[in-house]
C-alpha positions in Angstrom: -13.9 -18.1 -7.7 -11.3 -16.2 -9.8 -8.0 -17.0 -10.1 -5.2 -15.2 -8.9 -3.9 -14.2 -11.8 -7.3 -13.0 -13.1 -7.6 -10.3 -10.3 -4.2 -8.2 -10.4 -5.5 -6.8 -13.7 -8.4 -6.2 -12.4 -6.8 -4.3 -9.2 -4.5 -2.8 -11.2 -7.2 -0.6 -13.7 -9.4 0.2 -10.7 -6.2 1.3 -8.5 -5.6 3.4 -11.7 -8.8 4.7 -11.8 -9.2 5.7 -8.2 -5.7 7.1 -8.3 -6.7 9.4 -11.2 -10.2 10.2 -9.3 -8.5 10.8 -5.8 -6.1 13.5 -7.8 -9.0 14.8 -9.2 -10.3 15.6 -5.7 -7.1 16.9 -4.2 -7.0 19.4 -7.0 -10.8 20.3 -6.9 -9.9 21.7 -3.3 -7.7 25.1 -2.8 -6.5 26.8 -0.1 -9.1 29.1 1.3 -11.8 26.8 0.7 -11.0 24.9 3.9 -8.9 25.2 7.0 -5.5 25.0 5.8 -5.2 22.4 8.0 -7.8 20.2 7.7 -6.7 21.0 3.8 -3.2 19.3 4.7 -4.6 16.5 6.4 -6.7 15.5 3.2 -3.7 15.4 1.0 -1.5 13.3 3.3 -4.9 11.1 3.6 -4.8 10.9 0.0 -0.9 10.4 -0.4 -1.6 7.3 2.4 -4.1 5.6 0.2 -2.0 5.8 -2.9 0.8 4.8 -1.5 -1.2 2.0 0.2 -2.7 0.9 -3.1 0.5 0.6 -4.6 2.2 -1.6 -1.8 -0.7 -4.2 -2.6 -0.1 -3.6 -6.7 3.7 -4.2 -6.1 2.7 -7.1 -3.8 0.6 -8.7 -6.2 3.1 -8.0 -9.1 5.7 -10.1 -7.6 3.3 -13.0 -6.5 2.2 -13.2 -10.1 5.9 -13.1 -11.3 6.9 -15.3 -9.0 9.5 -13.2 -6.8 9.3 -12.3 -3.0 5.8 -10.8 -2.7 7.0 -10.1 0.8 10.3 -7.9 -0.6 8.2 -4.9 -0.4 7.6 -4.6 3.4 10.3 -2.9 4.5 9.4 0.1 1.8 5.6 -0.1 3.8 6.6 -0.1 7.5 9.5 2.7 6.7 6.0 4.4 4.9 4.1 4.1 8.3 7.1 4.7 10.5 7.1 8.4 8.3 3.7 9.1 8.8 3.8 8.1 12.8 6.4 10.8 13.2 4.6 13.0 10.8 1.3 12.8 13.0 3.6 12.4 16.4 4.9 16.0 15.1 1.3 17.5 14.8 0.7 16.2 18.0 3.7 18.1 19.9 
C-alpha cells in the first residue's frame, strides 16, 4: 500500500488534469447548442466537482503539513449550504 504522502502528488496532477479537461468541456459547449438550461446546470455541475476536488487537495495539503486537515470544512458546508439555496431557488 502507498503511503500517504506518496498519494497527494499523485491526486494533485490528476485533479490538475481533470480540472483542465472539465474546462475543456464547458467551453466545448455554447449557448444554442443545448437548452440554456440544462446548459447552466452543466457548468454549476462542473463548478461542484472542482470545487469538490479542491476541498480534498486542501485537505490532504494540511494532513501532509501537519496542520488542521479538518480547518477546511467550514469553507465546504458554506459551499453546499450555497448550492442548496441555489437549487432550492430553481425549485421555487
Amino acid at each position: 500500500m502507498e503511503p500517504e504522502s506518496q498519494k497527494t502528488p499523485g491526486f494533485t496532477a490528476k485533479r490538475r488534469r481533470a480540472d483542465a479537461e472539465l474546462m475543456e468541456l464547458q467551453s466545448s459547449l455554447r449557448t444554442g447548442m443545448i437548452n440554456v438550461k440544462v446548459l447552466m446546470e452543466f457548468r454549476q455541475a462542473i463548478g461542484r466537482a472542482r470545487q469538490a476536488s479542491a476541498a480534498v487537495q486542501q485537505y490532504l495539503e494540511q494532513k501532509k503539513s501537519g496542520g488542521d486537515p479538518f480547518a477546511m470544512l467550514p469553507k465546504a458546508i458554506q459551499e453546499r449550504m450555497q448550492m442548496a439555496v441555489t437549487l432550492l431557488r430553481d425549485v421555487i
